[in-house]
C-alpha positions in Angstrom: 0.0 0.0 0.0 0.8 3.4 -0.7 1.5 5.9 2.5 -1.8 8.0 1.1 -3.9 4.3 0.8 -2.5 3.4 4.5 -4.1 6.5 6.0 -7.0 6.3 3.7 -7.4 2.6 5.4 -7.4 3.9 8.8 -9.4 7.0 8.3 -12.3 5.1 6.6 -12.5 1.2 7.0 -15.3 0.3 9.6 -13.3 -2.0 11.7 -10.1 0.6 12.2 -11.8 1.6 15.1 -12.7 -1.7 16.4 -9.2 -2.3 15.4 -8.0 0.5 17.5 -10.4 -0.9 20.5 -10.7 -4.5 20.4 -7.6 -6.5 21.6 -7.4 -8.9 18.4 -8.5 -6.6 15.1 -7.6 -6.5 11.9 -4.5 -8.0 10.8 -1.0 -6.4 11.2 -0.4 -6.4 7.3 -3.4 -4.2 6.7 -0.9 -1.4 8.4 2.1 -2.4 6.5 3.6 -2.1 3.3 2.2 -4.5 0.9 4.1 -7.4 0.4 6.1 -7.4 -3.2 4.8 -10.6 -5.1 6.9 -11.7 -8.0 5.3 -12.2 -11.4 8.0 -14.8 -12.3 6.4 -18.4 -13.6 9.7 -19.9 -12.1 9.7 -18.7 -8.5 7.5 -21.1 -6.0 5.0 -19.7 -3.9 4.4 -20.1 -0.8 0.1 -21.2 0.0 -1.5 -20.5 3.1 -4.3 -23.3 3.5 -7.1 -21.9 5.7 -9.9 -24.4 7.1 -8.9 -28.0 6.6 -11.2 -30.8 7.5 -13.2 -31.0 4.5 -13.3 -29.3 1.1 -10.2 -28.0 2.5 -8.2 -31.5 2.7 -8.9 -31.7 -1.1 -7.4 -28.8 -1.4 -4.6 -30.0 0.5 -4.5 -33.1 -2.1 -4.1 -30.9 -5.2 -1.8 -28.7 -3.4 0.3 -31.9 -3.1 1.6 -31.9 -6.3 4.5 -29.4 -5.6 6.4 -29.5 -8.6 3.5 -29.4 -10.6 2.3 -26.3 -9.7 5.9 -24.9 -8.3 4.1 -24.3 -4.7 5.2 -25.2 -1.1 1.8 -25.6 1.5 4.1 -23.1 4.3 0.8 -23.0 6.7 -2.1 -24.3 7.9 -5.0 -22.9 9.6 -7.5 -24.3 11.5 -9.7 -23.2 14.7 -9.9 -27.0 15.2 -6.1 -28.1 16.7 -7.0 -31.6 16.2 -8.0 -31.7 12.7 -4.9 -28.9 11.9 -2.3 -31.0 13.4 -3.3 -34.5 11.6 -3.4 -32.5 8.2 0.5 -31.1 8.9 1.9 -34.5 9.6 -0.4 -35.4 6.4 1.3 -32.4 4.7 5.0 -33.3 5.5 4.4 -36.5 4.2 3.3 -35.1 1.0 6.0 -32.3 0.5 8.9 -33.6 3.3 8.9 -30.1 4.9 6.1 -28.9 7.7 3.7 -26.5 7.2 3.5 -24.0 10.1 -0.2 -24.4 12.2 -1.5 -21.9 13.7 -5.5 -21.1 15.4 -6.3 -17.8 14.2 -6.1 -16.6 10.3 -4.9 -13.1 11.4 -1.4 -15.0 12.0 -1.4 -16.1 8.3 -2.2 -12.7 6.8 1.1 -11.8 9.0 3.3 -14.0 7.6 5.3 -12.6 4.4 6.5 -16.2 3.1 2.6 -16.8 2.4 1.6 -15.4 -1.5 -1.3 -17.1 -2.1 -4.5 -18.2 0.3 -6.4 -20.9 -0.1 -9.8 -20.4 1.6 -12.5 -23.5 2.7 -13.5 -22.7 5.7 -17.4 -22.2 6.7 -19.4 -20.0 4.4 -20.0 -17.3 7.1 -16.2 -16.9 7.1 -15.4 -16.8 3.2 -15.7 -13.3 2.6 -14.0 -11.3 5.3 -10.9 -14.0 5.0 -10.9 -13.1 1.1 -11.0 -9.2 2.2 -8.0 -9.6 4.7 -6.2 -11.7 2.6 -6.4 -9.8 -0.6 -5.6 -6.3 1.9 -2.5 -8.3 2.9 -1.3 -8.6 -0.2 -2.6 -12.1 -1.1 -3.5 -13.8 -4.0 -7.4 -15.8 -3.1 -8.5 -18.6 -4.1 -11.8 -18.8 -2.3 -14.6 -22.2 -2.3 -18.2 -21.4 -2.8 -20.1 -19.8 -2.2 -17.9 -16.7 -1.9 -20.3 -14.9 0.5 -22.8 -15.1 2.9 -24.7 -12.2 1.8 -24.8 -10.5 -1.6 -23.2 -7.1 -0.1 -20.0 -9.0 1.4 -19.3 -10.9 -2.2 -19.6 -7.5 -4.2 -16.7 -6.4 -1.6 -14.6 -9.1 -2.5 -14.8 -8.3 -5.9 -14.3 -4.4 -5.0 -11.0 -5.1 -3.1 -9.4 -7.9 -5.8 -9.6 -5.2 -7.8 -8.3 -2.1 -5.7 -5.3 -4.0 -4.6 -5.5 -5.5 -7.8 -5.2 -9.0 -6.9 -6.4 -12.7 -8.5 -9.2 -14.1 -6.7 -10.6 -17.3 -7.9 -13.8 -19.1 -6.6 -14.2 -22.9 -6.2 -16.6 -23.3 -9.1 -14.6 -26.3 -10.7 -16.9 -27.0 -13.1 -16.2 -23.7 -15.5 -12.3 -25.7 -15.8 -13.7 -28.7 -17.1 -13.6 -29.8 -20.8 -17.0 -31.6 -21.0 -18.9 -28.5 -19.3 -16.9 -25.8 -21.2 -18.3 -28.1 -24.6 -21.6 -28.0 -23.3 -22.3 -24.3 -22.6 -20.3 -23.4 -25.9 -22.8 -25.9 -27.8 -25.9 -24.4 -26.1 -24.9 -20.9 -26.4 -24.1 -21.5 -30.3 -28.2 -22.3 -30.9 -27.1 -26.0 -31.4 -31.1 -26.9 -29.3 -32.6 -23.9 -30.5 -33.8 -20.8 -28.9 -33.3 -21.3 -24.6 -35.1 -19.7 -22.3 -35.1 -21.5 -19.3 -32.7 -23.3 -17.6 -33.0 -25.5 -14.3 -30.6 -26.4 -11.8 -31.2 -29.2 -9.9 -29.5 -30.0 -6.0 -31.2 -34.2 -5.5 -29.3 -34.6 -2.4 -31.4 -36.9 0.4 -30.4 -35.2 3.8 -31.4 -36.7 7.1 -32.6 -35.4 10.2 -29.3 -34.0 11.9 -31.0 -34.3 15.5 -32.9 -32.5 18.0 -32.0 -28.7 19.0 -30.0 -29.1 21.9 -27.6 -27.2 23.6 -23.8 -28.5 23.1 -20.3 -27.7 24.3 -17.8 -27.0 21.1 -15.1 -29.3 20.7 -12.5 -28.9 23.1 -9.9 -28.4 20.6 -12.2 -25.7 18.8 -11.2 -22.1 19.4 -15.2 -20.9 19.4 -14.3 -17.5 19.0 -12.3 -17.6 16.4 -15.0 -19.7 14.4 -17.6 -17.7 15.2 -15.6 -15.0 13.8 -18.5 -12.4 12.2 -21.7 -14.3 13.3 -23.1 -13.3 17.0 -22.0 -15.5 20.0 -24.7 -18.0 20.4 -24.5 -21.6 22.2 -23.8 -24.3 19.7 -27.6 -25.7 19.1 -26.9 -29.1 16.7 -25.3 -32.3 17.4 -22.2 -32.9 14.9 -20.8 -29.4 15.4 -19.1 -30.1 11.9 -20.6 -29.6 8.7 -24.3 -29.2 10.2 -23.4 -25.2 10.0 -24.8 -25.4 6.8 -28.3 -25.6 8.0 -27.9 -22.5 10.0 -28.8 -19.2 8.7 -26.1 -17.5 10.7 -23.1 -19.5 9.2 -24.5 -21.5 6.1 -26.6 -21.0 3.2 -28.6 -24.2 3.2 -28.3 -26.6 0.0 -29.2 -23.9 -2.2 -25.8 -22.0 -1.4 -23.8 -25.8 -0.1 -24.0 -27.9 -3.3 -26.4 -25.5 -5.3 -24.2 -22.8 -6.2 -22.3 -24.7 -8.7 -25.1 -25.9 -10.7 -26.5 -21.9 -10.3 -23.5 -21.2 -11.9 -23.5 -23.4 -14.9 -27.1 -22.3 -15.0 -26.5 -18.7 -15.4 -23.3 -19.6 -17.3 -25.2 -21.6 -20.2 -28.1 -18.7 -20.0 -25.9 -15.9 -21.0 -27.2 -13.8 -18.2 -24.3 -12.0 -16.7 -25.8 -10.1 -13.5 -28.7 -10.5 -11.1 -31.9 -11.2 -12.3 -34.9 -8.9 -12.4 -37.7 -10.6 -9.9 -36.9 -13.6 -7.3 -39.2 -15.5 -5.5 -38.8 -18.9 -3.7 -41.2 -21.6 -1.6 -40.8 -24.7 0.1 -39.5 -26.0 3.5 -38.2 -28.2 6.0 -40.0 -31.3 5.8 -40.5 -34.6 6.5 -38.5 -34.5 9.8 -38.1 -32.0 12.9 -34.6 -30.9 14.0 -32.0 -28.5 14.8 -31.9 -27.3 11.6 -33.0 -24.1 10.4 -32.5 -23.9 6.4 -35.4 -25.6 3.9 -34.5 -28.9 2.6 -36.7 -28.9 -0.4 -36.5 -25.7 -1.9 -37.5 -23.6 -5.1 -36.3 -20.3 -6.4 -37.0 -19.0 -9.9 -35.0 -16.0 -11.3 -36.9 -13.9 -14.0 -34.6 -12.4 -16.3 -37.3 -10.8 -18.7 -37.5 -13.5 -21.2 -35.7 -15.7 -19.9 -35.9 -17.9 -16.4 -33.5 -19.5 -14.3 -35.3 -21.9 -11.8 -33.3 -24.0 -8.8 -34.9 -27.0 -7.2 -33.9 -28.3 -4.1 -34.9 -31.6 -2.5 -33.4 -33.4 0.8 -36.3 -36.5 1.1 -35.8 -39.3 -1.4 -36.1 -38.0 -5.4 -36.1 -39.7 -8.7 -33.7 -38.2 -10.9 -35.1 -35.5 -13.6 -34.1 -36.4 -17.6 -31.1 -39.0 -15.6 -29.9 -35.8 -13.5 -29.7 -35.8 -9.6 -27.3 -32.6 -9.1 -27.2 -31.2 -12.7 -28.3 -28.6 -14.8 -30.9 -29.0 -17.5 -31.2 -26.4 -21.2 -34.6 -26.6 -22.3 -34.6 -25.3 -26.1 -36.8 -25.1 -28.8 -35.1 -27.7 -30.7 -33.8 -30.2 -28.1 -32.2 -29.9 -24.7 -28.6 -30.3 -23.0 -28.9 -32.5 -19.3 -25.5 -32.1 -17.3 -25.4 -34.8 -15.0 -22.3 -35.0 -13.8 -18.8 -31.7 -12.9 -17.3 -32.5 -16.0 -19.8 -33.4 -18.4 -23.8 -35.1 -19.7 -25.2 -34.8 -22.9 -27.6 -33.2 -25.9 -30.9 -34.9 -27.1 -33.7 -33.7 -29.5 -37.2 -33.0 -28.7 -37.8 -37.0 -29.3 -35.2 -37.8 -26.5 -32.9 -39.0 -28.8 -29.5 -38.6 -27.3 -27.4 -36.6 -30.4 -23.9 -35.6 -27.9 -22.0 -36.6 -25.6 -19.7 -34.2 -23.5 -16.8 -35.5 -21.2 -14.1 -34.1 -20.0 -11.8 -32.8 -17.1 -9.8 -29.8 -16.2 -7.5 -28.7 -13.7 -9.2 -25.5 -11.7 -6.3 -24.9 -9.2 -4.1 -24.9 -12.2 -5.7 -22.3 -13.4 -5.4 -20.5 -10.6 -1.8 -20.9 -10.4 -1.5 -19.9 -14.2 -3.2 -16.5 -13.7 -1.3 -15.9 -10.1 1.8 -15.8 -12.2 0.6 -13.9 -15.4 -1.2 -11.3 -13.1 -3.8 -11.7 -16.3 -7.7 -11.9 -15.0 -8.8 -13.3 -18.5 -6.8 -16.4 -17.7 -9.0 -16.9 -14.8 -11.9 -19.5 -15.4 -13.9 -18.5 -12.3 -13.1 -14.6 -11.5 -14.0 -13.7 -8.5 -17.2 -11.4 -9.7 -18.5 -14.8 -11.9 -18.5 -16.6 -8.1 -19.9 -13.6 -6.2 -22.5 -12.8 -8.9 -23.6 -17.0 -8.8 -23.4 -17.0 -5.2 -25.3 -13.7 -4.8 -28.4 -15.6 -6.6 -28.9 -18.0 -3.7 -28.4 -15.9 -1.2 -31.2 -13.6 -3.0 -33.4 -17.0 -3.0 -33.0 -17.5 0.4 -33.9 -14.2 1.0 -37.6 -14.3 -0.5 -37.8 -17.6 1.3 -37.4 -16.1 4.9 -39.4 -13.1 4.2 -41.9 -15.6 3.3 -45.0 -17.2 5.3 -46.7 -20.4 5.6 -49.4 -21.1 3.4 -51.7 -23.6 2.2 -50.1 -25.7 -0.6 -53.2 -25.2 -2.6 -53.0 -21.2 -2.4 -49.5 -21.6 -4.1 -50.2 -22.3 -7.8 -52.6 -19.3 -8.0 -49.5 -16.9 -6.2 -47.0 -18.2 -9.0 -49.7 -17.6 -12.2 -46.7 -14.4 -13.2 -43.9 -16.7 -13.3 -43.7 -18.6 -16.5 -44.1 -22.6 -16.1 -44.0 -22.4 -12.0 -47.8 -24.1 -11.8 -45.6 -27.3 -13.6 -42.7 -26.9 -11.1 -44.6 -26.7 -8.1 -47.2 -29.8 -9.4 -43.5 -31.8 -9.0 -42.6 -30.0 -5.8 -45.6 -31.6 -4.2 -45.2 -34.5 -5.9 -42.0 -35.3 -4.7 -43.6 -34.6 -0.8 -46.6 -37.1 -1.6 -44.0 -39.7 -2.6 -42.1 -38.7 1.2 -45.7 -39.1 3.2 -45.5 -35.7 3.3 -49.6 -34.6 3.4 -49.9 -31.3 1.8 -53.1 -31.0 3.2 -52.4 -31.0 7.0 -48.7 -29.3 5.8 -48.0 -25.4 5.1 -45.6 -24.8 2.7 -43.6 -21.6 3.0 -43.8 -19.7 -0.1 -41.3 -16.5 -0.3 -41.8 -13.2 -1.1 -42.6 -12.1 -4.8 -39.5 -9.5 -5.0 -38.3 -6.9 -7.4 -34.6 -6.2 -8.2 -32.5 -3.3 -9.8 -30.0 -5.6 -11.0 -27.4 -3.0 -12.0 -27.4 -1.6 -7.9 -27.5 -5.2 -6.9 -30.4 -3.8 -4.6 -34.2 -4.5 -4.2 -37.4 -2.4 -5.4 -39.2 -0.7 -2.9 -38.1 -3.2 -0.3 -36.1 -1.9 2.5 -37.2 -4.8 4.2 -35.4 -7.1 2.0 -32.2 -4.6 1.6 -31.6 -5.0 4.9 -30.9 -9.1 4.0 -28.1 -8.3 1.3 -25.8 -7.7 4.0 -25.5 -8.5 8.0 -24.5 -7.4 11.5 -21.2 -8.3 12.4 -19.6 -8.9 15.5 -16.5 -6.7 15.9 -13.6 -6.9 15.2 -14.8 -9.5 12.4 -16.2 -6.6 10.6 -16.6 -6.9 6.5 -16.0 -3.2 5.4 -18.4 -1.3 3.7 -18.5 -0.3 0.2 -15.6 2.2 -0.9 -13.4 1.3 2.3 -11.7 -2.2 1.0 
């Protein structure tokens, strides 16, 4: 940073002053001089793993190949000490040297032998790490969805370009061969005129238990994982993973495993911003539990003449044209079914199958290839492709809460604007019946009809629902506002 852009910081970032007041702020870096990283392809880079238990230890797996990508993992951070320490010795086996460990991210930012930071920890987390990271000096490669509100995501965007560094996000599938064919196929006409696209998250998710209250794990720094979300008592079981069903740390499944095929979705669409008017209905069904997020779930995105509807279910579902977790182009002509990360297939109007597309990619060597040409266009998933992606299931979500429950034969007549939603919603209860859910003696929680100014990333006449695009934070974990990156 610049001396001007250092007293620019101070003067105008929200958290300086808890900074200044809270033992524990912001990282040292964001006061320094910005670390000098070296364009050269040759030089090896030091990564900065952050969250490691899960999607994190794949990361870990990719980041094994060393000479591959000329990298060396120098740290790892985790709030959990237990699952840090087994992922160095894991580590050192891999590369024969030790990665550093340490609790708190702060000490990562810190560290000048760390260039790049690889980010998979809990979704409530992603953003302000990207922010701090990217303000250090970082390179970001962040997993989905980037954000847990629309606001925060824009600001990731906002700073990887102020401090003009690359920022990738975890959607793999815009690296892979087979999906790359497929949208280039659609988008060329090949199945005619498209104008709707669906996205479809078939995952069967069971009851995660009662609402309880439960101690952390013992070798869980709570603070530190709570990080931006308020300080409440831990209310589910399996204090892993389960986050996601929690409004103040996950998304649900629309944000979990849905983003990516939101992403293809808008991808194959051509629609490269928010869309116009949102609206979403469904639930938590077939169970009662801890959790708080819907497990069948359906948001539709009107983009004028075109429509981008999600479909979320957690009870048992039959696939939809062979696809489970996939994405679906209907077209005049024919349609495209990806079924699979890397690949599915075209078929006409007859359901004749008439392509095949297959094939992999490397997404983290992407990454790794735009790091060292400090070029954006080589990036396959830019960090404003991710935020824009995750930003339409957090809007989703958002209709949903502002919702109420409702008869499920009051629905069809509330979705009569919304071009083939009576069909969607005839399979939405469908898939209930077939779970013993009874729609007659069962409400159905359908979301509020909103209106978007796409171009503000902002709602219509809805302060109501403004108020959602962003959140309260808990200082000094404070994601800063718009202008102050």
């Amino acid at each position: 940073m610049t001396q001007f852009s250092r007293r620019q910081f101070l003067e105008n970032s929200m958290f300086a002053a808890a900074a200044a007041a809270v033992a524990g702020g912001a990282p040292k870096m964001l006061l320094g001089a910005e670390a000098q990283q070296s364009k050269s392809p040759n030089e090896r880079l030091g990564v900065a793993v952050i969250g490691v238990k899960g999607r994190g230890n794949e990361h870990l797996n990719a980041y094994g190949h060393t000479d591959k990508y000329n990298i060396e993992v120098t740290h790892l951070c985790d709030t959990d000490t237990q699952w840090g320490m087994k992922r160095v010795e894991e580590t050192a086996k891999r590369q024969g040297r030790k990665p550093k460990f340490v609790q708190d991210l702060r000490q990562v930012f810190d560290d000048p032998a760390v260039d790049v930071v690889s980010i998979a920890t809990p979704n409530h987390w992603h953003a302000l790490a990207a922010i701090w990271a990217i303000q250090a000096g970082k390179d970001v490669y962040v997993e989905k969805p980037v954000s847990h509100n629309v606001s925060e995501g824009r600001r990731i965007v906002e700073a990887a370009r102020v401090h003009q560094k690359i920022c990738q996000t975890g959607t793999q599938c815009r690296s892979m061969a087979g999906t790359i064919e497929a949208i280039e196929y659609v988008k060329a006409g090949k199945i005619g005129e498209v104008k709707v696209a669906r996205g479809l998250c078939y995952k069967t998710r069971n009851s995660i238990g009662p609402k309880g209250e439960h101690a952390p794990p013992a070798s869980v720094d709570y603070n530190i994982w709570l990080g931006p979300a308020p300080k409440k008592p831990v209310t589910r079981n399996q204090f892993h993973y389960d986050w996601h069903w929690f409004w103040d740390y996950g998304n649900g499944d629309l944000g979990n495993q849905g983003i990516h095929q939101m992403d293809i979705a808008r991808w194959g669409l051509g629609v490269d911003g928010l869309s116009k008017r949102v609206l979403s209905y469904g639930g938590r069904f077939g169970y009662e539990d801890a959790g708080e997020t819907a497990n069948s779930q359906t948001v539709i995105h009107a983009y004028g003449d075109k429509t981008l509807v999600f479909e979320v279910r957690g009870l048992s579902t039959e696939p939809l044209r062979g696809a489970k977790v996939g994405v679906i182009f209907g077209g005049s002509d024919g349609y495209v079914v990806l079924t699979s990360y890397n690949g599915g297939a075209a078929f006409d109007l007859k359901g004749n199958m008439v392509k095949q597309f297959n094939g992999g990619g490397d997404h983290f060597g992407n990454f790794f290839t735009a790091v060292r040409s400090r070029n954006l266009s080589d990036l396959t998933a830019d960090i404003e492709q991710g935020h824009l992606s995750s930003a339409l299931c957090h809007l989703g979500n958002i209709s949903y809460r502002l919702g109420s429950e409702v008869a499920a034969a009051e629905i069809p007549d509330r979705l009569k604007d919304y071009s083939g939603a009576a069909g969607d919603f005839e399979r939405f209860s469908q898939h209930l019946a077939d779970n013993k859910v009874n729609l007659e003696r069962t409400r159905v929680r359908l979301g509020a009809a909103l209106k978007l100014d796409p171009a503000a990333e902002k709602f219509v006449g809805n302060s109501q629902a403004d108020a959602m695009l962003t959140r309260e934070y808990r200082a000094p974990f404070i994601v800063p506002a718009a202008g102050k990156v």
